[in-house]
MARSE-312068 format. One record per residue (C-alpha): x negated, y negated, z negated; residue number from 1; residue in three letters. Coordinates in steps of 0.001 Angstrom, whole numbers. Example, Ala and Ser with C-alpha at 12.3 -4.5 7.8 and 13.67 -1.06 7.14 Angstrom:
X->-12300	Y->4500	Z->-7800	mifi->1	palo->ALA
X->-13670	Y->1060	Z->-7140	mifi->2	palo->SER
//
This chain:
X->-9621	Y->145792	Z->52029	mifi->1	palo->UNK
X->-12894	Y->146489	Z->49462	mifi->2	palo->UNK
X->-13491	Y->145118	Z->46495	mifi->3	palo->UNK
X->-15979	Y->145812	Z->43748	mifi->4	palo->UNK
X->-14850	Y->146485	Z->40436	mifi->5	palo->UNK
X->-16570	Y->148285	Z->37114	mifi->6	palo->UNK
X->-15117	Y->151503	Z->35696	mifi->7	palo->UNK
X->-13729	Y->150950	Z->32487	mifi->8	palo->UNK
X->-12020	Y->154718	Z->31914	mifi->9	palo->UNK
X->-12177	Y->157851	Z->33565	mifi->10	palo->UNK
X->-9329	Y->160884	Z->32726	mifi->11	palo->UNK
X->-8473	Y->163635	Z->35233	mifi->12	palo->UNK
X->-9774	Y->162593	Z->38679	mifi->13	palo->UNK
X->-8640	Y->158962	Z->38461	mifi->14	palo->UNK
X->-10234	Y->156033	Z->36891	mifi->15	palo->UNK
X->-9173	Y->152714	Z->35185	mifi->16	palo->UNK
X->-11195	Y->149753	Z->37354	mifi->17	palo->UNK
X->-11419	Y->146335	Z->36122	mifi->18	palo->UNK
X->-12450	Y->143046	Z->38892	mifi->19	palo->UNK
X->-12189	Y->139682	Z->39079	mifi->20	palo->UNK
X->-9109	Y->138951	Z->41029	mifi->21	palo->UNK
X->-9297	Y->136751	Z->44174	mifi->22	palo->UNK
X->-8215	Y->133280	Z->44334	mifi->23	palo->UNK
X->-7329	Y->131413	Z->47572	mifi->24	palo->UNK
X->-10448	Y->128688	Z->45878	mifi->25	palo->UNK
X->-13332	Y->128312	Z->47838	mifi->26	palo->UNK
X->-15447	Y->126899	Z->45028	mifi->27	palo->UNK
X->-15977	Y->122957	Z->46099	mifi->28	palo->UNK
X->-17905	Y->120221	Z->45036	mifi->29	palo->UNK
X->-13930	Y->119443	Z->43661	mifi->30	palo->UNK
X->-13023	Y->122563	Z->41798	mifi->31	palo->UNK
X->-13603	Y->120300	Z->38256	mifi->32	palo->UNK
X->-10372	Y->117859	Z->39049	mifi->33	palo->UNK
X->-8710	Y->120551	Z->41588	mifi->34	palo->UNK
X->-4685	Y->121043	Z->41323	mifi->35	palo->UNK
X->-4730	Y->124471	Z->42151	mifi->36	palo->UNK
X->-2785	Y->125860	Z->38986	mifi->37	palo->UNK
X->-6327	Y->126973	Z->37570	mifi->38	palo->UNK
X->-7613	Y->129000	Z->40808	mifi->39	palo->UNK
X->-10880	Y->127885	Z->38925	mifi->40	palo->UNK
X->-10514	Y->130079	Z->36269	mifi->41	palo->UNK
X->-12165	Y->133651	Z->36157	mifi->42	palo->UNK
X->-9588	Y->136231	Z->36205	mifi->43	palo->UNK
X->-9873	Y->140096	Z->36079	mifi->44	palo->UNK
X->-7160	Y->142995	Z->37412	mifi->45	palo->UNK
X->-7305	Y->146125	Z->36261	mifi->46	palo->UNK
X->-5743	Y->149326	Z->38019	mifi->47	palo->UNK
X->-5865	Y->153171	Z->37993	mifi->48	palo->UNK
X->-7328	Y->154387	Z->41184	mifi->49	palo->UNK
X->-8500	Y->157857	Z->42351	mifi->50	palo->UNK
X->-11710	Y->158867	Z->41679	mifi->51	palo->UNK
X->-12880	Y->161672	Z->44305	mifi->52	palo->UNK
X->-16856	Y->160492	Z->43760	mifi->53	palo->UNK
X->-16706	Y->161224	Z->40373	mifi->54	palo->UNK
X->-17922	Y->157360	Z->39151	mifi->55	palo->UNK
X->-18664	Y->157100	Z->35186	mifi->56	palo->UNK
X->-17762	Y->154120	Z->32848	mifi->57	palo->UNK
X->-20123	Y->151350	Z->33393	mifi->58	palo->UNK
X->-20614	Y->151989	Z->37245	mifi->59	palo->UNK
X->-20328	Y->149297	Z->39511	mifi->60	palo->UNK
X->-17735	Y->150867	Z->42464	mifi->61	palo->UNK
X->-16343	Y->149492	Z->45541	mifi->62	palo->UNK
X->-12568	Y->150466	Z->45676	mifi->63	palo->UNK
X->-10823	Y->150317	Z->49046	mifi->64	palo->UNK
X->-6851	Y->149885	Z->49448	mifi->65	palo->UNK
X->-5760	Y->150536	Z->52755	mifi->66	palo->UNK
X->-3990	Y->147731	Z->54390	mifi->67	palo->UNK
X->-818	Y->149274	Z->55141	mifi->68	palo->UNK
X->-646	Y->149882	Z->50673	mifi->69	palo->UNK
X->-1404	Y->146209	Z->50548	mifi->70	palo->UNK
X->1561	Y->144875	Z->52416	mifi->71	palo->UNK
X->3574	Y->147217	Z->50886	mifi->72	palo->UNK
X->2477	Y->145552	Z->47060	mifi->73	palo->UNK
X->2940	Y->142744	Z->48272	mifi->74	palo->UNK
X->6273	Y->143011	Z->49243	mifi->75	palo->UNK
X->7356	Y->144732	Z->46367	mifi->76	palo->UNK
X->5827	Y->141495	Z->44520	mifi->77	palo->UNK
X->7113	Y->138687	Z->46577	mifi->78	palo->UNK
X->10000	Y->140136	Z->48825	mifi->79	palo->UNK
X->11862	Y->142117	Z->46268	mifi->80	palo->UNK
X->12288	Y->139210	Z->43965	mifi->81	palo->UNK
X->13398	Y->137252	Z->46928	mifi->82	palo->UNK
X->15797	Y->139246	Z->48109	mifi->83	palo->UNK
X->17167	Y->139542	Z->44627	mifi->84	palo->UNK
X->17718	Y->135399	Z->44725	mifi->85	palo->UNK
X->19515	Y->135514	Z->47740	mifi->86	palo->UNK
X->22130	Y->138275	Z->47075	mifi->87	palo->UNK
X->22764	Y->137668	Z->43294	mifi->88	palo->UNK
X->23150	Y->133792	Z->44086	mifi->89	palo->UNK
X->25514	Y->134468	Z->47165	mifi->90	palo->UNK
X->27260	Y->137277	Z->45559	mifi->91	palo->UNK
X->28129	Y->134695	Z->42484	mifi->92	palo->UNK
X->28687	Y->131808	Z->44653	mifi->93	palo->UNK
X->31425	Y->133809	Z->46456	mifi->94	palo->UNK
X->32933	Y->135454	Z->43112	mifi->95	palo->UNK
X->33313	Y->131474	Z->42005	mifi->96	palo->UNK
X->34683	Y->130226	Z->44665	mifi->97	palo->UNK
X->37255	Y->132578	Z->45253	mifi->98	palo->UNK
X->37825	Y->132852	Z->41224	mifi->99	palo->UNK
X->37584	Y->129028	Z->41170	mifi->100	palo->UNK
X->35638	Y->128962	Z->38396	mifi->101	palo->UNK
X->33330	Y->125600	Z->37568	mifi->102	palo->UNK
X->30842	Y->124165	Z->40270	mifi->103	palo->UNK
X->30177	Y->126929	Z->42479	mifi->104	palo->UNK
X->26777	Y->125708	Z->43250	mifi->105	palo->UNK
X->25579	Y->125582	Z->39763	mifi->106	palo->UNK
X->26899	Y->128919	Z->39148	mifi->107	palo->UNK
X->25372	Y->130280	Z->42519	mifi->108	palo->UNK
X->22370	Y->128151	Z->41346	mifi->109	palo->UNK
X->22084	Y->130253	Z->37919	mifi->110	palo->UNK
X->22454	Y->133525	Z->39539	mifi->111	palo->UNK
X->20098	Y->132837	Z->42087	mifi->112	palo->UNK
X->17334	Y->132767	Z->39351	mifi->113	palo->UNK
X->18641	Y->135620	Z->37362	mifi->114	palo->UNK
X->18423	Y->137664	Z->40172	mifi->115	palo->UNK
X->15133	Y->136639	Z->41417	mifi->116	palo->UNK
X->13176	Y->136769	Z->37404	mifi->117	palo->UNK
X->15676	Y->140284	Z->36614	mifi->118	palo->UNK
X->14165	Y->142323	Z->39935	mifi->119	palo->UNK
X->10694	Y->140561	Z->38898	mifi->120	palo->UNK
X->10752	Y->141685	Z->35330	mifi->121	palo->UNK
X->12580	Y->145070	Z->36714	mifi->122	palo->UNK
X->9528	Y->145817	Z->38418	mifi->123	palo->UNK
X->6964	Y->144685	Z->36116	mifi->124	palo->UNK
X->8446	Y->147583	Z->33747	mifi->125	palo->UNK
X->7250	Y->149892	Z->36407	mifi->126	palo->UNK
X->10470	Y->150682	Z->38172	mifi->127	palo->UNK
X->9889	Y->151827	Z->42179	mifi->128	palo->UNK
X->6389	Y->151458	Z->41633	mifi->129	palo->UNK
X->4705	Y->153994	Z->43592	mifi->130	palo->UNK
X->931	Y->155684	Z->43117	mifi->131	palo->UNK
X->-1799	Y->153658	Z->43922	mifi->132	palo->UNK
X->-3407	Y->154356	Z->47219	mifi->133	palo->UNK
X->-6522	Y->153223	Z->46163	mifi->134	palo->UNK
X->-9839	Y->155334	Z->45958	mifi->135	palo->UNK
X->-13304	Y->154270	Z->44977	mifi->136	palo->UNK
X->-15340	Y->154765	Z->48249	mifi->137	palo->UNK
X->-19074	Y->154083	Z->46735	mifi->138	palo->UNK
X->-20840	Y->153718	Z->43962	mifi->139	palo->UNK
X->-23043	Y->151000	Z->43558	mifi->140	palo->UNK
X->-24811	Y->150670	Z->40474	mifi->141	palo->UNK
X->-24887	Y->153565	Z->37873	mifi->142	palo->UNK
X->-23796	Y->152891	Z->34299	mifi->143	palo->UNK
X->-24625	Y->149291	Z->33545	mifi->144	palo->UNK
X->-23845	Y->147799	Z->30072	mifi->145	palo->UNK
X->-20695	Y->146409	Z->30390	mifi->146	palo->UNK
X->-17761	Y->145942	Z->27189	mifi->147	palo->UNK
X->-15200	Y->149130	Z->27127	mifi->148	palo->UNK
X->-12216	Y->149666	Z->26164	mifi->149	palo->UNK
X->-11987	Y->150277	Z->22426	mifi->150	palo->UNK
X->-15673	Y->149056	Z->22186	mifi->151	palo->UNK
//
């Protein structure tokens, strides 16, 4: 997967990259009255990536991220909050029922969500994050006048 991005910061053979993330929105004639939890809206990502062409702040780069490091994100995103839910919601479930303690459901309920949001925000903090395998592969554009950090 490529994307094009603008280098914000460069320090020791990586640099900080800033793009407009990609939404699922195709841009219709709708997109004014669309339900789409704001897909509309302009976002940008930023991300530390390696730098072997030696890009400057204010180039335009294309950064590649193989696809095998883009599964793997996304399962750290999506399947390790998941798999929190399940086990923290069955574990309590089970410690209720055999406790009898309240509505076992409710309780398994409760933990379900504290287990999914407490791996989330677990991860988020930057725990079992690994090194991005990204790597600018081109430069596009040299230096163009863009806002920088601390600018």
């Amino acid at each position: 997967m490529e994307q094009a991005v603008w280098v914000m910061d460069v320090q020791a053979g990586e640099a900080l990259v800033r793009g407009r993330r990609a939404t699922a929105c195709g841009n219709c004639a709708g997109k004014s009255a669309c339900g789409t939890l704001g897909s509309w809206v302009e976002r940008f990502a930023e991300m530390r990536v390696a730098n072997p062409l030696g890009a400057k702040i204010g180039d335009e780069v294309i950064v590649e991220v193989s696809d095998g490091e883009f599964l793997r994100a996304a399962l750290r995103l999506y399947g390790a909050p998941m798999l929190g839910f399940f086990v923290l919601g069955f574990s309590v479930r089970a410690m209720a029922m055999s406790l009898q303690l309240g509505d076992p459901e409710l309780l398994a309920a409760g933990g379900a969500l504290a287990g999914m949001f407490g791996v989330f925000f677990w991860l988020r903090r930057g725990h079992l994050q690994e090194k991005s395998g990204a790597r600018i592969v081109r430069i596009c554009t040299k230096a163009v006048d863009i806002p920088v950090r601390g600018a």
